[in-house]
N, C-alpha and C positions, 0 to 999 in steps of 0.2 A: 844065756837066759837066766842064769843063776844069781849073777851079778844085777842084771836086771831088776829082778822079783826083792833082790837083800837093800838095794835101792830105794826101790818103792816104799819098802815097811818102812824107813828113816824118812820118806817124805814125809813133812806136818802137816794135819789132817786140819782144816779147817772147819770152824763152829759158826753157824751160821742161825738167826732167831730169824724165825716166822711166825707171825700174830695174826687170828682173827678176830671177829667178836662173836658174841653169843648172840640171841636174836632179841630184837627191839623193836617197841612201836607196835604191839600186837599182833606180830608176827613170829608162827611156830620154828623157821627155820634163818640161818642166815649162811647164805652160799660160801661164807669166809671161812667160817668154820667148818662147812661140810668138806672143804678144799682141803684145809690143813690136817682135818682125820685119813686124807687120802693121802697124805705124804709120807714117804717113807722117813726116820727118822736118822739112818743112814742111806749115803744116794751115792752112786759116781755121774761126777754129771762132766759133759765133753765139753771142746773147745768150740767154742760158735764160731772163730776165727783161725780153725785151724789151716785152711787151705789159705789162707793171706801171709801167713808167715813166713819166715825164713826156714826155720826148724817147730815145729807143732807141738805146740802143748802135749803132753800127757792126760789123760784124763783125770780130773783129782776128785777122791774123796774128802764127802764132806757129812759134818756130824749135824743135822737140825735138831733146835730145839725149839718144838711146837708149841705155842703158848696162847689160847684163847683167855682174851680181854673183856673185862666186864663191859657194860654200856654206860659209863659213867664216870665222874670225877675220875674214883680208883683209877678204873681200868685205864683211861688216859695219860695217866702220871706213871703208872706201871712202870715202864722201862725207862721213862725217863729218870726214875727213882733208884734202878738196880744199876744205873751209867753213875751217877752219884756215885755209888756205893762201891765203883768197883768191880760192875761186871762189865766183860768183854767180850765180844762176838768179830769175827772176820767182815759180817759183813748185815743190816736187820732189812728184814723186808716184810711191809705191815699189809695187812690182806682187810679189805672192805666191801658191801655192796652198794651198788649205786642202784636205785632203783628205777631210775628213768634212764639209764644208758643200755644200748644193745649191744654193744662191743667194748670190751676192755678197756681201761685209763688209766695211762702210766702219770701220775705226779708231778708237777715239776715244780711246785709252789705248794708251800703252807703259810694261808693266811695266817695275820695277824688278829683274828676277831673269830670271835665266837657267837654264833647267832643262832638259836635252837629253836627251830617252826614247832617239836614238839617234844614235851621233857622226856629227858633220858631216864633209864631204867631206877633211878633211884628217886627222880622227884624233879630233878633240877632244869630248872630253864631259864638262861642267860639268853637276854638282844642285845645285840649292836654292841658288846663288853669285849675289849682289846683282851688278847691272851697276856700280852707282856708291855704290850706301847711299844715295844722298841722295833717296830715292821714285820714286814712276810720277810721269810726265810726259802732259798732253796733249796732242795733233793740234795743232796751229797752226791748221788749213783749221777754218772754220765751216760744220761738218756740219749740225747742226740745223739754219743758217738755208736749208741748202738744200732741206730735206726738203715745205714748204711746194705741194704744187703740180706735184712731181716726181712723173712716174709710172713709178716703178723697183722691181725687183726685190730690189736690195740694201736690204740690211738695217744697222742701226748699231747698230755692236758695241764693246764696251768688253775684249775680251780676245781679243789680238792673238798669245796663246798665250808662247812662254816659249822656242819656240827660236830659230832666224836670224832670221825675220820681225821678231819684235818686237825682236829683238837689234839691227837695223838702223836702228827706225824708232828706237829708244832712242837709239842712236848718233847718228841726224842729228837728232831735238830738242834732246840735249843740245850738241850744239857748234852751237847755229844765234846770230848774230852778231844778231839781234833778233826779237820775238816775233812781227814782221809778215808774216816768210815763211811764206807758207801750205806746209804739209807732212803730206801722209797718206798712210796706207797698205790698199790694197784688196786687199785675198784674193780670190781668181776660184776656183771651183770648177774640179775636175777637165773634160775635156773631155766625159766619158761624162754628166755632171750637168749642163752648162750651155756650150751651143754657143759654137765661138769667136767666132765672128761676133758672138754677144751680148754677149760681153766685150770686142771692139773696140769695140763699137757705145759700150759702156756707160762705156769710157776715155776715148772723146772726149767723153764729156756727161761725165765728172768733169773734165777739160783745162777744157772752156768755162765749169763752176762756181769753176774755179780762179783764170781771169785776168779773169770779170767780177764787178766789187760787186753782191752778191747785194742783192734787194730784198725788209723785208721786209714783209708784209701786218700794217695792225696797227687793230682795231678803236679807235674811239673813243664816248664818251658824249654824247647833246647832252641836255640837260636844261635844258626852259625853263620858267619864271613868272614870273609877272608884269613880261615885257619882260626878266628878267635869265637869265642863264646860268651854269648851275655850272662851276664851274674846283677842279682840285684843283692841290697845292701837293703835286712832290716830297721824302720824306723826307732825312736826310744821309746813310742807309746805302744811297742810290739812286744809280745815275748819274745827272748833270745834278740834284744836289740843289738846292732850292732854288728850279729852273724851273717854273712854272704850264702845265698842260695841260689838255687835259678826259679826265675820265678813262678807262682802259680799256686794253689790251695786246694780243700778239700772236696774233694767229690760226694755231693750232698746225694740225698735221698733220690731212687728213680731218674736219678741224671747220669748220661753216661761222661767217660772220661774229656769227649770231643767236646761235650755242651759246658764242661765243667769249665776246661781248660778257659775255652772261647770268657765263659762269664769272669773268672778268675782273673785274668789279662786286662778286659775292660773296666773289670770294677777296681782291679788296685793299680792301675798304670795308663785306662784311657786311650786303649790299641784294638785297632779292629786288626783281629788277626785270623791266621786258616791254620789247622792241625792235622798233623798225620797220627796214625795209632802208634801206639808207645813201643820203644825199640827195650825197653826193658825195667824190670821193677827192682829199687834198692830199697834195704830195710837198716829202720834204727829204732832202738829202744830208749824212751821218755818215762819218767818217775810212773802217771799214772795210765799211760797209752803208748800202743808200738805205732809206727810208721811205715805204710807199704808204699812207694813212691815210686808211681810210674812216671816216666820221662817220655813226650812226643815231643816229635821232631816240629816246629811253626813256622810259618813264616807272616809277611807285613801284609793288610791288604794295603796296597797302595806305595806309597814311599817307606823308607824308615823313619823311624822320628827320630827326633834331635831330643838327646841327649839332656839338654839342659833344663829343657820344659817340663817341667816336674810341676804345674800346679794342681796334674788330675791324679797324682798319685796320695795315695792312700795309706799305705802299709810300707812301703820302705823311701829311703831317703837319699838314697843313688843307686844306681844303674850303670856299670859299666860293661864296653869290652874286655877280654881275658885272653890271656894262652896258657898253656899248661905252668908256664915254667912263672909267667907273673903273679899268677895265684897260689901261688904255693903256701906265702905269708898270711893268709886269710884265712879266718877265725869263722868255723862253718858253721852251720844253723840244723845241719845232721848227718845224713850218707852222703850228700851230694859231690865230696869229696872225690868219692869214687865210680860218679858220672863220669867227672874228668878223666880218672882214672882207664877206663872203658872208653873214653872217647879216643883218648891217647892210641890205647889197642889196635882198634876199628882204623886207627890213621884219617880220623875224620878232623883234626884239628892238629895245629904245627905245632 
C-alpha cells in the first residue's frame, strides 16, 4: 500500500479548462455558469471504461480551471487568445445554453459563420459574416467513440448554432497548437427542462471521457476449415493499410455484437453470414483509443465465396486462408496475433 500511495503523488495531475457564459439577451441567469460555480475546482474523476480493459485505469486527479466568458467579441476570442500565448490545458470543454433544447448537445461542428438573431452583450450584431472563410471545423474530443455503452441523455449534434456558442468553440479549434487537444462544446438546457444537478452530474462524466483513452468494443470474424483461418488484408485508403486481421469493425451504439458483426461482414465483404457469441476478448492500445476485441466464431450462409470476387469489398484488398505456421510473416493490424495464438491452444486450427 505504501508504494502504492508514493506512486500516486508522482502521477501528473492533469489541468483541465471549463467555460461558461454570463447571462445574455435579458436574461437573469445562464445555466453554464450556474453549472461551473458547482464544480469543484479539484475532482477525481473514474474510468468510464474501466471494465473494457485489460488492467483499469486508476482513477486520476484533475485540477479545473473555471472560467466564465463574457457575451461578446472578448469573451469569444478569450481562450483562443491565451492558446496564442502559450496556455496549456490537458484537455477545454466549453459550457452553453440552448434554449429551445430539452436534453443536452454534445458538439460535433463549429460553423464557419456568424449569424446573430440578436446583439450580443456589448452591442454587436453580425448576419450571414464568415468567422474565417476557410470552413467549419470539428470537435477535437472523439464523441462517437464515447457513445458505445453510455447511458446519457445527451444527444450528438452537428449544429452548434451560429451565435457566441459556436463563435467560441470556432475560436478555440481554430487557434489550437495541435489536433490532439480534445476540445468540445456542450449545451445544457435551460433549468426549467433539465435539472441542474443533471447537468453537473453529466459534466463530470464528459470531464472523465476527456482525460481517459476511451476503449473501443470492436467485433471480430473467426472463420475456420479445414484447420486454416481466414484473415483479411487492409486496403491503402485504410488506416494501418496493409495490416492483416480478421475481419469485422466496431460495435456502434445500441447494437449488440451479433448485429454488429452480421452488418460488419456485409458492408465490407458482401457475405451473408451467421454468428456465434464471442469465445473471447483481446486488447491493444492505439495513440488516441484502446481496443477491446471480441472474436465470434461465423459461418456462410449459403456456399463459401470465392475468393477472387472482390468487387463488394470495401475496406480491405485480400482475403485469405491461414494456418498458424503461414502467418507468422504478416504484419498485424493489432492483437489478433494472439487469436492465433489461442487458436493454436484450443487445437482448433493445424
Amino acid at each position: 500500500m505504501m508504494m502504492k500511495n508514493l506512486h500516486d503523488q508522482h502521477r501528473p495531475v492533469k489541468r483541465l479548462l471549463v467555460t461558461g457564459f454570463e447571462p445574455f439577451g435579458g436574461a437573469d441567469v445562464n445555466i453554464s455558469q450556474d453549472v461551473l460555480s458547482a464544480l469543484q475546482s479539484e475532482t477525481i474523476l473514474t474510468d468510464p471504461w474501466a471494465h473494457l480493459r485489460s488492467s483499469p485505469n486508476n482513477p486520476m486527479k484533475v485540477e479545473l480551471e473555471r472560467l466564465v466568458l463574457s457575451v461578446d467579441e472578448v469573451g469569444s476570442l478569450h481562450v483562443a487568445n491565451r492558446l496564442a500565448a502559450g496556455d496549456s490545458w490537458d484537455a477545454i470543454l466549453h459550457l452553453g445554453v440552448c434554449g429551445s433544447c430539452t436534453v443536452p448537445r454534445l458538439e460535433t461542428r463549429a460553423q464557419d459563420l456568424l449569424d446573430m438573431r440578436i446583439a450580443d452583450n456589448s452591442g454587436r450584431q453580425h448576419r450571414a459574416t464568415p468567422l474565417s472563410g476557410r470552413g467549419d471545423l470539428g470537435s477535437t474530443a472523439p464523441i462517437q467513440q464515447w457513445m458505445r455503452g453510455w447511458d446519457t441523455a445527451a444527444e450528438i449534434s452537428v449544429d452548434a448554432g451560429a451565435y457566441l456558442c459556436n463563435e467560441t468553440l470556432y475560436r478555440t479549434l481554430d487557434s489550437l497548437p495541435n489536433a490532439s487537444l480534445p476540445v468540445l462544446f456542450l449545451h445544457l438546457p435551460k433549468e426549467e427542462h433539465y435539472e441542474k444537478s443533471k447537468s453537473v452530474s453529466l459534466v463530470n462524466e464528459v470531464l472523465a471521457r476527456l482525460v481517459h483513452k476511451p476503449v473501443i468494443e470492436v467485433a471480430g470474424a473467426l472463420f475456420i476449415h479445414d484447420g486454416q483461418f481466414l484473415l483479411a488484408r487492409r486496403a491503402p485508403h485504410e488506416r494501418h493499410p496493409g495490416t492483416w486481421e480478421f475481419p469485422g469493425g466496431k460495435v456502434e451504439r445500441k447494437e449488440s455484437f451479433e448485429q454488429a458483426i452480421l452488418r460488419e461482414i456485409k458492408e465490407e465483404l458482401g457475405w451473408d453470414i451467421k454468428a456465434d457469441p464471442s469465445v473471447g476478448t483481446w486488447h491493444h492500445e492505439l495513440d488516441s483509443f484502446c481496443v477491446a476485441l471480441s472474436i465470434m466464431p461465423c459461418r456462410f450462409s449459403g456456399e463459401r465465396p470465392i475468393l477472387e470476387l472482390n468487387e463488394d469489398w470495401t475496406s480491405h484488398d485480400q482475403v485469405e486462408w491461414f494456418s498458424p505456421s503461414s502467418s507468422n510473416a504478416l504484419e498485424w493490424t493489432g492483437s489478433d496475433q494472439l487469436v492465433v495464438k489461442w487458436l493454436v491452444e484450443q487445437n482448433l486450427v493445424l
